[in-house]
DSSP file (Angstrom, degrees, kcal/mol; ACC not computed):
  #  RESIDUE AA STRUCTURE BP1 BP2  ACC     N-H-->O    O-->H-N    N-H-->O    O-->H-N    TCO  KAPPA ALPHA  PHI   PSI    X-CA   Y-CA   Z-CA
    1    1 A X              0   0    0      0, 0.0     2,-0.3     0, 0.0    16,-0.0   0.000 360.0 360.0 360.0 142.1   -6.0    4.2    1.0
    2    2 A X        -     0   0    0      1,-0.1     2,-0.6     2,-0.0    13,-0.0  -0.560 360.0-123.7 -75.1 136.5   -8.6    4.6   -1.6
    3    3 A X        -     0   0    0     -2,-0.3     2,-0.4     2,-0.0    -1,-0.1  -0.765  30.8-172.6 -44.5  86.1  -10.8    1.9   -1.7
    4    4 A X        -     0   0    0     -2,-0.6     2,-1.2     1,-0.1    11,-0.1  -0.796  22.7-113.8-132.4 136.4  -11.0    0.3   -5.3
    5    5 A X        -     0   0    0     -2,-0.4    -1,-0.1     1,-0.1    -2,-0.0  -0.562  14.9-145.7 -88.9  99.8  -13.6   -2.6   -6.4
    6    6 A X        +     0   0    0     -2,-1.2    -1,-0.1     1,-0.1     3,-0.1   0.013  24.7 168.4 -37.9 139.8  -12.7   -5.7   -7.3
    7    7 A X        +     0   0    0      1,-0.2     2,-0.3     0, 0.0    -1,-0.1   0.665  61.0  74.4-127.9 -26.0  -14.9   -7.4  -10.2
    8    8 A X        -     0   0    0      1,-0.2    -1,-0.2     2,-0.0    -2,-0.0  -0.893  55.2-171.8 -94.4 127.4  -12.6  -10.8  -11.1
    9    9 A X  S    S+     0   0    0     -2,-0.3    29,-2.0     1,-0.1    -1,-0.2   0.670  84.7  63.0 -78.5  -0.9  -13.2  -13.1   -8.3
   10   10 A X  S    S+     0   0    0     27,-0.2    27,-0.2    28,-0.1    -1,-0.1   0.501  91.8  95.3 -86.2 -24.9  -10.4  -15.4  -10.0
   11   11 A X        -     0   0    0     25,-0.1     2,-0.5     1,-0.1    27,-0.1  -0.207  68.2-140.0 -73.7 166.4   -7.6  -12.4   -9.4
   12   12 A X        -     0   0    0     24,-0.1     2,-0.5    25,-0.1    24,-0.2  -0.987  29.7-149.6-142.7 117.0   -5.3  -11.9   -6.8
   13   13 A X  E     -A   35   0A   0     22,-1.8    22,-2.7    -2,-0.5     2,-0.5  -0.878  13.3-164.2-121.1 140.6   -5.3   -8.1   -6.1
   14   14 A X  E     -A   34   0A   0     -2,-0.5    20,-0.3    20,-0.3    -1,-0.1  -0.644   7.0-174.0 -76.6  33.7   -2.4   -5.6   -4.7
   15   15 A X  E     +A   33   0A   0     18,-2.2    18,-1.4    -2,-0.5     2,-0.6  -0.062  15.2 167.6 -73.9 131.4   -3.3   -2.0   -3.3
   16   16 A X  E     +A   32   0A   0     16,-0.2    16,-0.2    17,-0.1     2,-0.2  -0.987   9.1 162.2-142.8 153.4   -0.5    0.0   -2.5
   17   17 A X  E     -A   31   0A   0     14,-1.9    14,-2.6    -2,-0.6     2,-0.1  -0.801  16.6-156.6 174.5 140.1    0.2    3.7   -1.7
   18   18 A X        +     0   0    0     12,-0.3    12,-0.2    -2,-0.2     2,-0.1  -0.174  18.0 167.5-118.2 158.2    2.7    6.1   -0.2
   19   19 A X        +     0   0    0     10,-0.4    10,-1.2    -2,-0.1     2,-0.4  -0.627   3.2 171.3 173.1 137.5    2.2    9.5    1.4
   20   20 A X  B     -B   28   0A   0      8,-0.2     8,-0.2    -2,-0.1     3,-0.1  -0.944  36.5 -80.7-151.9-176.7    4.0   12.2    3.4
   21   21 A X        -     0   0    0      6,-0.9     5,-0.3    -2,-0.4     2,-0.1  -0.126  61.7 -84.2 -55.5 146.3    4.3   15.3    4.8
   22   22 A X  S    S+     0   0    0      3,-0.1     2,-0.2     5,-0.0    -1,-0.1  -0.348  95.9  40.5 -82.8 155.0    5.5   18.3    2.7
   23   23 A X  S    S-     0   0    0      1,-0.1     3,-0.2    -2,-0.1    32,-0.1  -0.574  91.3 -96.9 112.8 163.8    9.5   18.7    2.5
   24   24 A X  S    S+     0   0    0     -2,-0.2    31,-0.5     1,-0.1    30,-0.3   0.758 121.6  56.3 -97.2 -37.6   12.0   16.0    2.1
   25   25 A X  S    S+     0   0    0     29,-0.2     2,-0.3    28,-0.1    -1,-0.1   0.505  84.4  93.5 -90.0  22.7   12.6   16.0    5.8
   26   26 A X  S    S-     0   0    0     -5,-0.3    29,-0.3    -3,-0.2     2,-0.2  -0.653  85.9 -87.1 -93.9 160.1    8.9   15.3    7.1
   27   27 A X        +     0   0    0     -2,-0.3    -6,-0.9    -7,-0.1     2,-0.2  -0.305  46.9 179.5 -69.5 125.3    7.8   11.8    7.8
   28   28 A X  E     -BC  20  52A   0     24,-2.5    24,-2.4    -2,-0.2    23,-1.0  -0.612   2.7-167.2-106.4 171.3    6.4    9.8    5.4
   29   29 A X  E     - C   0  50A   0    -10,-1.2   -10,-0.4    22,-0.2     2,-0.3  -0.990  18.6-124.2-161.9-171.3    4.9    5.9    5.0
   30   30 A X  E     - C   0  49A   0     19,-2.1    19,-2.6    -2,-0.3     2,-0.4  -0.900  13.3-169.0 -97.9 109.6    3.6    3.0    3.2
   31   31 A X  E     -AC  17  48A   0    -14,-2.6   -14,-1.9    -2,-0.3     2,-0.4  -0.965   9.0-169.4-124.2 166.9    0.5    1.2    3.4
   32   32 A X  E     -AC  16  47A   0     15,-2.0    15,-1.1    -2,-0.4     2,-0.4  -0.982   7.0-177.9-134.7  96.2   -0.2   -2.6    1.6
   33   33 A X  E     -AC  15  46A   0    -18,-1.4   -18,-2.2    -2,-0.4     2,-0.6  -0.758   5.6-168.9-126.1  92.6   -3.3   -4.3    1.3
   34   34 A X  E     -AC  14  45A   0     11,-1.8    11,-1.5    -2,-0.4     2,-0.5  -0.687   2.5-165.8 -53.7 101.0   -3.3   -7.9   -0.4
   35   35 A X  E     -A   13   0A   0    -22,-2.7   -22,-1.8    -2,-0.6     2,-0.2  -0.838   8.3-151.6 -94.2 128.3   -6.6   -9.4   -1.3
   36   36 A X        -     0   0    0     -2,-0.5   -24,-0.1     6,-0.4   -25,-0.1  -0.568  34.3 -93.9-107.1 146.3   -6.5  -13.3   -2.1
   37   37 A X    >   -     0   0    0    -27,-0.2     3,-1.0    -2,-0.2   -27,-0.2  -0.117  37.9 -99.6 -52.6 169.0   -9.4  -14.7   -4.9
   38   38 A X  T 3  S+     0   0    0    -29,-2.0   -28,-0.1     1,-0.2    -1,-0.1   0.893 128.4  63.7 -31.2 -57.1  -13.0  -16.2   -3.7
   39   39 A X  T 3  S+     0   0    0    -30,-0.2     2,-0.4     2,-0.1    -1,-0.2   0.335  90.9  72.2 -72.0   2.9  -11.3  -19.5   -4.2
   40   40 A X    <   -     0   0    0     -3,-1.0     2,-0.7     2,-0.1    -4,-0.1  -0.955  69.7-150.6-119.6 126.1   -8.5  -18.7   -1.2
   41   41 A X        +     0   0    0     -2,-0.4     2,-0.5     2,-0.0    -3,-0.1  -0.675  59.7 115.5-100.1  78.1   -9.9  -19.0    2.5
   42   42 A X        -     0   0    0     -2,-0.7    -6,-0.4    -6,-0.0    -2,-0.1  -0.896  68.2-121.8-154.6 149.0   -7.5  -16.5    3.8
   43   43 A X        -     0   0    0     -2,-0.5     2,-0.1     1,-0.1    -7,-0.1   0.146  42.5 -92.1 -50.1 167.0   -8.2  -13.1    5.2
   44   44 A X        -     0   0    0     -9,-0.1     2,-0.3    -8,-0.0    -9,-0.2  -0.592  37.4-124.8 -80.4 164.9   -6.4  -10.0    3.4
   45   45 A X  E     -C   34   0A   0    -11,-1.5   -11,-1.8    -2,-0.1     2,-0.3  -0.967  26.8-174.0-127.2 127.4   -3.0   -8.7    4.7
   46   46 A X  E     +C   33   0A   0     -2,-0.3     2,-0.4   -13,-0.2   -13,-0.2  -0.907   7.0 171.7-129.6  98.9   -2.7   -5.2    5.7
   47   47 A X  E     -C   32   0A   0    -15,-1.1   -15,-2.0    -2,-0.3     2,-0.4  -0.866  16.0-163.7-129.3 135.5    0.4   -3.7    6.6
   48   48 A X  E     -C   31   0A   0     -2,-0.4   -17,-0.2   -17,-0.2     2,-0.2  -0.966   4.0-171.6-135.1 142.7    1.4   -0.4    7.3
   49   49 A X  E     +C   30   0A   0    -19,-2.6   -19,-2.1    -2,-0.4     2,-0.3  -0.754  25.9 175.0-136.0 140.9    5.0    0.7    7.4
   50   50 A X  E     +C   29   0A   0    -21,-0.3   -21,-0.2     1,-0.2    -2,-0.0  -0.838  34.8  48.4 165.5 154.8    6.1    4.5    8.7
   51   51 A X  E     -     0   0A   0    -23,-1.0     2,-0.3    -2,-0.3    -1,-0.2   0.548  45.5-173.7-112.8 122.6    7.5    6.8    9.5
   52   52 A X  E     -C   28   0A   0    -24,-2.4   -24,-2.5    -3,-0.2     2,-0.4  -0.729  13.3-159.3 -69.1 126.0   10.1    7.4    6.8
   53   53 A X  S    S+     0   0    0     -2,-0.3   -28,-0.1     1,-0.3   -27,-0.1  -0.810  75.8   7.8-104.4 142.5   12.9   10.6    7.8
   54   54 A X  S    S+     0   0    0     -2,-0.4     2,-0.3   -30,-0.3    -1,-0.3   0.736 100.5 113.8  54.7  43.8   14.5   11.9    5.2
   55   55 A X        -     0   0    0    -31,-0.5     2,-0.2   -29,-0.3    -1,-0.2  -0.872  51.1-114.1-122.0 159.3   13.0   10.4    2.1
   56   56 A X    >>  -     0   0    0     -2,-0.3     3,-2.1    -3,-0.1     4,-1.5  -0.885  22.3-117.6-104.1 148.6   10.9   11.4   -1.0
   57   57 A X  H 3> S+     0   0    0      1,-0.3     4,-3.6    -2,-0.2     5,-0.3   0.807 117.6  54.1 -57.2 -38.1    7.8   10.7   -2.3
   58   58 A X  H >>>S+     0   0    0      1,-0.2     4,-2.3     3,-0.2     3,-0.9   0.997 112.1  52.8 -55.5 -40.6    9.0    9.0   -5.5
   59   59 A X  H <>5S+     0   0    0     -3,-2.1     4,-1.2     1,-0.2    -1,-0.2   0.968 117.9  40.9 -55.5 -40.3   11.3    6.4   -2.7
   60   60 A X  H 3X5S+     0   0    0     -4,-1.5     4,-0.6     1,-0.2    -1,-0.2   0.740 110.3  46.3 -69.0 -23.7    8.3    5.9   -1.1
   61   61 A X  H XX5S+     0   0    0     -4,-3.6     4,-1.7    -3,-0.9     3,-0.6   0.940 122.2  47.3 -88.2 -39.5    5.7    5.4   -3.8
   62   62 A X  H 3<5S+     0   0    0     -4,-2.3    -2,-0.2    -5,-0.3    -1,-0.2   0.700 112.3  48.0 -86.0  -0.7    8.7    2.9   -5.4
   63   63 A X  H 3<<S+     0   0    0     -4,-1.2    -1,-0.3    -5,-0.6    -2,-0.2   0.763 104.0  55.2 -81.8 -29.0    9.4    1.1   -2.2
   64   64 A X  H <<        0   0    0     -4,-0.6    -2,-0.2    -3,-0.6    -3,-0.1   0.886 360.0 360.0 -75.8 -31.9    5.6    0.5   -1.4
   65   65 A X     <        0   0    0     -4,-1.7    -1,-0.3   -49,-0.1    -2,-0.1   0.574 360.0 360.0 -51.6 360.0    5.8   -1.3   -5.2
């Protein structure tokens, strides 16, 4: 997942992104990284979900949403 720089600490920010193999029937997956403001003592949550058979990227890129 690309790295992208946060600038509000007051925000609560959302990365998400999808990606697979070429073909509908190679494995694809999801990955999720929640970042909480300055003002919230909890770590980020980073989850990553795979392997999808026999999906396509758009299911994947709207499932990771």
């Amino acid at each position: 997942m690309i790295k992208i720089r946060n600038i509000n600490p007051y925000a609560l920010y959302i990365h998400c992104d999808a990606a697979m193999d070429y073909g509908s029937k190679s494995p694809g997956g999801v990955g999720i990284e929640i970042e909480f403001p300055d003002s919230v003592t909890l770590e980020p949550i980073k989850l990553e979900i795979g392997k999808y058979i026999n999906a396509n990227i758009e299911r994947l890129e709207l499932e990771t949403i």
